[in-house]
mmCIF file of the N, C-alpha and C atoms, coordinates in Angstrom:
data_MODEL
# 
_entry.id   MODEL 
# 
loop_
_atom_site.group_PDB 
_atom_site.id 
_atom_site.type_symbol 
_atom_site.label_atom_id 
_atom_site.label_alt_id 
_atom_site.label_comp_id 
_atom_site.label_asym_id 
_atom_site.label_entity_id 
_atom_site.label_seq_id 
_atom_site.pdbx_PDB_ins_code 
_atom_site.Cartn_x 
_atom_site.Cartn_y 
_atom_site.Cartn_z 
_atom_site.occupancy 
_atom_site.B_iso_or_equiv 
_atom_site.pdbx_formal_charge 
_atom_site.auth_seq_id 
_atom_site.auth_comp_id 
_atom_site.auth_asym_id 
_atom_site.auth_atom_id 
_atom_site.pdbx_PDB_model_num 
ATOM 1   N N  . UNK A 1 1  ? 17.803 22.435 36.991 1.00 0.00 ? 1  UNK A N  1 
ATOM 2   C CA . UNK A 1 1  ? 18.934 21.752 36.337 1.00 0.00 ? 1  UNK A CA 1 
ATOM 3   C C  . UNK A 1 1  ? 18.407 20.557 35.557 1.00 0.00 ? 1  UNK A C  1 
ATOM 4   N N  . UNK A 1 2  ? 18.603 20.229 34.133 1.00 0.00 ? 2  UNK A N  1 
ATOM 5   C CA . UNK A 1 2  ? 18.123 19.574 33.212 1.00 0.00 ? 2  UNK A CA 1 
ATOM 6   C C  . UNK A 1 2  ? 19.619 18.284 33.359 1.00 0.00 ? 2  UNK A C  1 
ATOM 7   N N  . UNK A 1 3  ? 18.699 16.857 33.302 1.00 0.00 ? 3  UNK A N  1 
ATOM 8   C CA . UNK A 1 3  ? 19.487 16.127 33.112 1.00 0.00 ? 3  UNK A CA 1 
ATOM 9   C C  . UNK A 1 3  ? 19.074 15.322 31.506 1.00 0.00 ? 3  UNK A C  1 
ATOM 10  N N  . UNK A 1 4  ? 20.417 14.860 30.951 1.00 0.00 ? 4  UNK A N  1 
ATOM 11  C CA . UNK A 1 4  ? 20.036 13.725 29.830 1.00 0.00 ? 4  UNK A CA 1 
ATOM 12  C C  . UNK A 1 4  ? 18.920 12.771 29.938 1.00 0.00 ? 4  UNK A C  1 
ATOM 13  N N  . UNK A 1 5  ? 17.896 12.706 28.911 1.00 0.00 ? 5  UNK A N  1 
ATOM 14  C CA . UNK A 1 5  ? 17.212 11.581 28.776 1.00 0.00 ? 5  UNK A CA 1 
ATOM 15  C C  . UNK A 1 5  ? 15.813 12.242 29.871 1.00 0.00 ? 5  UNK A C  1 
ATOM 16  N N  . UNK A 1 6  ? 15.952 13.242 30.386 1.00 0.00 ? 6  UNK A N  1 
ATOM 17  C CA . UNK A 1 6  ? 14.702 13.785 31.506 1.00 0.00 ? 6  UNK A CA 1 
ATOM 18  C C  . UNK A 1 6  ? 14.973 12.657 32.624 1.00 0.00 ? 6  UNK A C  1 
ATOM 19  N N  . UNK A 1 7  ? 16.430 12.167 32.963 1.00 0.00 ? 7  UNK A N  1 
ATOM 20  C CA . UNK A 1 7  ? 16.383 11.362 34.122 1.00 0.00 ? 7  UNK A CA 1 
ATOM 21  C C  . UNK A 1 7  ? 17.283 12.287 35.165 1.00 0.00 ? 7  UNK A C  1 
ATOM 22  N N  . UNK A 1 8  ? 16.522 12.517 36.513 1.00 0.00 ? 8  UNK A N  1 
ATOM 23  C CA . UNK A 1 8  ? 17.315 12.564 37.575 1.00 0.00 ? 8  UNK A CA 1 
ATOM 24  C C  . UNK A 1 8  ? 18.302 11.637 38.208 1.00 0.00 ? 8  UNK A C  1 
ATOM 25  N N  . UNK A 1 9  ? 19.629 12.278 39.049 1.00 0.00 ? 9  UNK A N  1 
ATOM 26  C CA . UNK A 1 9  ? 20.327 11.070 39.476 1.00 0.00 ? 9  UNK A CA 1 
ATOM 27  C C  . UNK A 1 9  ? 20.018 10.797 40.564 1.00 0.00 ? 9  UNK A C  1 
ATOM 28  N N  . UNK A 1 10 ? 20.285 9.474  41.446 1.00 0.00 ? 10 UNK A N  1 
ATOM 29  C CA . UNK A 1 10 ? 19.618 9.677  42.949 1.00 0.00 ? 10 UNK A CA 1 
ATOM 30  C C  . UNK A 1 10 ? 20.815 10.000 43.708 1.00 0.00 ? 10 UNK A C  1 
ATOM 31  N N  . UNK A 1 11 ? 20.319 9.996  45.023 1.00 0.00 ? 11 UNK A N  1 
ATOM 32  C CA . UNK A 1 11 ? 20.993 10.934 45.954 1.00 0.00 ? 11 UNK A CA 1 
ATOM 33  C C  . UNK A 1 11 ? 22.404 9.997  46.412 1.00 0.00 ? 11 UNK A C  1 
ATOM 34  N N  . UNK A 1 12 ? 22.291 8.672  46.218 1.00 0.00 ? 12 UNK A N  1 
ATOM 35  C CA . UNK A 1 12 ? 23.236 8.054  46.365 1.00 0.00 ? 12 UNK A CA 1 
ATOM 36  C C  . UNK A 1 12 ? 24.331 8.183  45.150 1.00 0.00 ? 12 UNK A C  1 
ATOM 37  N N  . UNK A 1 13 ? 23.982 8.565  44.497 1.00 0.00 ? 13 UNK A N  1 
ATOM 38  C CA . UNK A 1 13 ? 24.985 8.411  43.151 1.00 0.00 ? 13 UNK A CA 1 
ATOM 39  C C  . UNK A 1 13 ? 25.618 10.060 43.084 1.00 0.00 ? 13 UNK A C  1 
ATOM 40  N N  . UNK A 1 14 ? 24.258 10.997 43.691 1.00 0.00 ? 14 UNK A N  1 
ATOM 41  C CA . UNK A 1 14 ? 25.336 12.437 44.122 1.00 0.00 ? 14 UNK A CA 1 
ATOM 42  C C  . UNK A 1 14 ? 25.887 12.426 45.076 1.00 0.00 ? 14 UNK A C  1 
ATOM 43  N N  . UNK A 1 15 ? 25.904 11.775 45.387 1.00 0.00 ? 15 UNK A N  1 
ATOM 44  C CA . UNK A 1 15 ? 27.076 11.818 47.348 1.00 0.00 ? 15 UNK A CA 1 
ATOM 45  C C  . UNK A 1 15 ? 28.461 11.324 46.591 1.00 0.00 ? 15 UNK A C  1 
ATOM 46  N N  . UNK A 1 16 ? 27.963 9.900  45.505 1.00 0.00 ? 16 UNK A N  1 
ATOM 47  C CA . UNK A 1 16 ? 29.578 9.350  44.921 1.00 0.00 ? 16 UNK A CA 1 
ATOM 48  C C  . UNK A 1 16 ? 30.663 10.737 43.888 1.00 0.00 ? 16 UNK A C  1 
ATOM 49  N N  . UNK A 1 17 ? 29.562 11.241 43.684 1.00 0.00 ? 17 UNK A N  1 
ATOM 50  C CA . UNK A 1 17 ? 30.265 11.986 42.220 1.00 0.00 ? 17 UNK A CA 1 
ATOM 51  C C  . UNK A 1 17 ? 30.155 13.355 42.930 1.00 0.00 ? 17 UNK A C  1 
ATOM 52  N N  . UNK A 1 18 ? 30.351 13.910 43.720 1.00 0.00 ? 18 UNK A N  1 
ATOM 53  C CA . UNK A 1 18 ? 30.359 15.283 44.564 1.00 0.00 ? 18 UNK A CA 1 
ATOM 54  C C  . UNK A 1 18 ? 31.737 15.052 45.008 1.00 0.00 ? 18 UNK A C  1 
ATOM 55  N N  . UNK A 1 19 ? 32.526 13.879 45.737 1.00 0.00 ? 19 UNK A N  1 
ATOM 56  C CA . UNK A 1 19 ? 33.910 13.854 46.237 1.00 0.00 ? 19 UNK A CA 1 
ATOM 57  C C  . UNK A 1 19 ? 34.802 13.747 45.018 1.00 0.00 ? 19 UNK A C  1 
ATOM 58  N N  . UNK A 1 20 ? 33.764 12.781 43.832 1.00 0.00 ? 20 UNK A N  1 
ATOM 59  C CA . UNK A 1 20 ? 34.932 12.625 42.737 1.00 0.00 ? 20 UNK A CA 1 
ATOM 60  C C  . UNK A 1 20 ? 35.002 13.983 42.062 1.00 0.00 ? 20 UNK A C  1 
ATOM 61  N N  . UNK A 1 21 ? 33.980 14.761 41.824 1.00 0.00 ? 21 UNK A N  1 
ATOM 62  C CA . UNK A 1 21 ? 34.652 16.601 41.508 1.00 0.00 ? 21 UNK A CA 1 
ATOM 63  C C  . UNK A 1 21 ? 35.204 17.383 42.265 1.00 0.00 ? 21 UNK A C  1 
ATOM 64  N N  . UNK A 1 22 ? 35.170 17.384 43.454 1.00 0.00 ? 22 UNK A N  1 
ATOM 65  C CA . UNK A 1 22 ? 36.317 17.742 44.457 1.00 0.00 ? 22 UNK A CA 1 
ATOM 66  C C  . UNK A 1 22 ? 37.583 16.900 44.154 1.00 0.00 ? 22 UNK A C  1 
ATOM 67  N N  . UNK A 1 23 ? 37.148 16.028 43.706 1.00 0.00 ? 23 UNK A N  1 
ATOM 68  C CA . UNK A 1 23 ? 39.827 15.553 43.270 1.00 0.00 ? 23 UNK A CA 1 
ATOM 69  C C  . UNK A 1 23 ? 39.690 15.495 42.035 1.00 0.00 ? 23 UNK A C  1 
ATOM 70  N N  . UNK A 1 24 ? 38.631 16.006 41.525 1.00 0.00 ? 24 UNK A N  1 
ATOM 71  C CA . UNK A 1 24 ? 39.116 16.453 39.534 1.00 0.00 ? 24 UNK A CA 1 
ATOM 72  C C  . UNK A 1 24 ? 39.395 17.971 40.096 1.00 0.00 ? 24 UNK A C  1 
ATOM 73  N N  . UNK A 1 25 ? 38.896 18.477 40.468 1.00 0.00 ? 25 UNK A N  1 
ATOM 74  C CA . UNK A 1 25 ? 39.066 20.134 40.797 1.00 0.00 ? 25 UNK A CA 1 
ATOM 75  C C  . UNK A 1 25 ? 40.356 20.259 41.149 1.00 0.00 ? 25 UNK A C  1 
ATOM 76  N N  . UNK A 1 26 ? 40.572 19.490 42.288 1.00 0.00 ? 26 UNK A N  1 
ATOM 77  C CA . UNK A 1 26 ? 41.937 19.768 42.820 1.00 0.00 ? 26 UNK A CA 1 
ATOM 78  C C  . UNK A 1 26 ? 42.929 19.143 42.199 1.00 0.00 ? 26 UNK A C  1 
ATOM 79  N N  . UNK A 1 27 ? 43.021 18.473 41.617 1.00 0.00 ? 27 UNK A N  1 
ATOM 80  C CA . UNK A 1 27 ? 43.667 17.662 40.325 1.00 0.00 ? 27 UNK A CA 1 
ATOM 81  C C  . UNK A 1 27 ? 44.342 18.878 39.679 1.00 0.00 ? 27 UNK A C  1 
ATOM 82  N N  . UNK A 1 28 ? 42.879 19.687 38.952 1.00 0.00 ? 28 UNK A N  1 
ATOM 83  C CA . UNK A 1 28 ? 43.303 20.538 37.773 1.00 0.00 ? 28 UNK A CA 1 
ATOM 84  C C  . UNK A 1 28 ? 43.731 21.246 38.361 1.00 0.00 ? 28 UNK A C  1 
ATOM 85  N N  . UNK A 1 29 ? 43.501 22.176 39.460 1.00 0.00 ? 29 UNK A N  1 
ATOM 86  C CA . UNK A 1 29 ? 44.339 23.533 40.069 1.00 0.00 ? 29 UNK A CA 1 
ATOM 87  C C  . UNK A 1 29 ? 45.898 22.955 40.638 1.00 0.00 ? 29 UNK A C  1 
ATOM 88  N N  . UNK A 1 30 ? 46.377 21.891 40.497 1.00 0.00 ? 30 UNK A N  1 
ATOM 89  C CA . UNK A 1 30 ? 47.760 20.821 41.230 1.00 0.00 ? 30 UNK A CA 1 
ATOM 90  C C  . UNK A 1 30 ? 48.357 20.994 39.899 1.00 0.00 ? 30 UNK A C  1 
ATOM 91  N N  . UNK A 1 31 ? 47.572 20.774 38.685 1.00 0.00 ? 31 UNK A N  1 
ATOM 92  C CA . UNK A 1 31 ? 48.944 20.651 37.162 1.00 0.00 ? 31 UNK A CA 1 
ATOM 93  C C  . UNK A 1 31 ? 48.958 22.256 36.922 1.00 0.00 ? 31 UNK A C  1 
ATOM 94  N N  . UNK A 1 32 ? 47.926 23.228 37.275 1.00 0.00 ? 32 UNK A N  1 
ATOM 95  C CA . UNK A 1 32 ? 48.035 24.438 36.818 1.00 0.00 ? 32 UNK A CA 1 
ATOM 96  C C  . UNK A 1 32 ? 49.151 25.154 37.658 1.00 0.00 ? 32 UNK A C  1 
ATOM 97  N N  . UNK A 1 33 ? 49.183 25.051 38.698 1.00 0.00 ? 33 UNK A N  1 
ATOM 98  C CA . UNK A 1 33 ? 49.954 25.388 39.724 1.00 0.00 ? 33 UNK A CA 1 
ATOM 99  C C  . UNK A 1 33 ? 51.603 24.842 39.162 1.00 0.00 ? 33 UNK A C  1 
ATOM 100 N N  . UNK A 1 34 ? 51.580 23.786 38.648 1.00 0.00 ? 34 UNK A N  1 
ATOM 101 C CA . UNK A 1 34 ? 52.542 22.910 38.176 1.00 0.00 ? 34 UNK A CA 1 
ATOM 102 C C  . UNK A 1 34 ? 53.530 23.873 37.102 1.00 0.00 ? 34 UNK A C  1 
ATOM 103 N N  . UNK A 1 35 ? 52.421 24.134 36.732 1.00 0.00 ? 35 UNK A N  1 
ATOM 104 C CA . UNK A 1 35 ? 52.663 24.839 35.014 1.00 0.00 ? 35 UNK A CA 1 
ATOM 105 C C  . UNK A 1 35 ? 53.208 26.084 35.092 1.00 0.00 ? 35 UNK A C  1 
ATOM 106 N N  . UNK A 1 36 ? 52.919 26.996 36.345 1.00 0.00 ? 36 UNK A N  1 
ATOM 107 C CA . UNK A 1 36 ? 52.645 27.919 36.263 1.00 0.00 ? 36 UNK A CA 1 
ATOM 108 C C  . UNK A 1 36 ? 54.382 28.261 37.300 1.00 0.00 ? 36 UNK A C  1 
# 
């Protein structure tokens, strides 16, 4: 997996942004559901 700039993120900053795509995910399947 290729990141911008050839920088890796550290492991502390994937622990933060792993829960925040779990409530964008569930976010988007909550308005689709909405819609639907």
């Amino acid at each position: 997996m290729e990141f911008p700039l050839g920088k890796r993120p550290e492991r502390a900053q994937e622990s933060v942004n792993l829960p925040h795509l779990a409530v964008l995910t569930t976010r988007v399947t909550y308005i689709q559901n909405c819609r639907s």
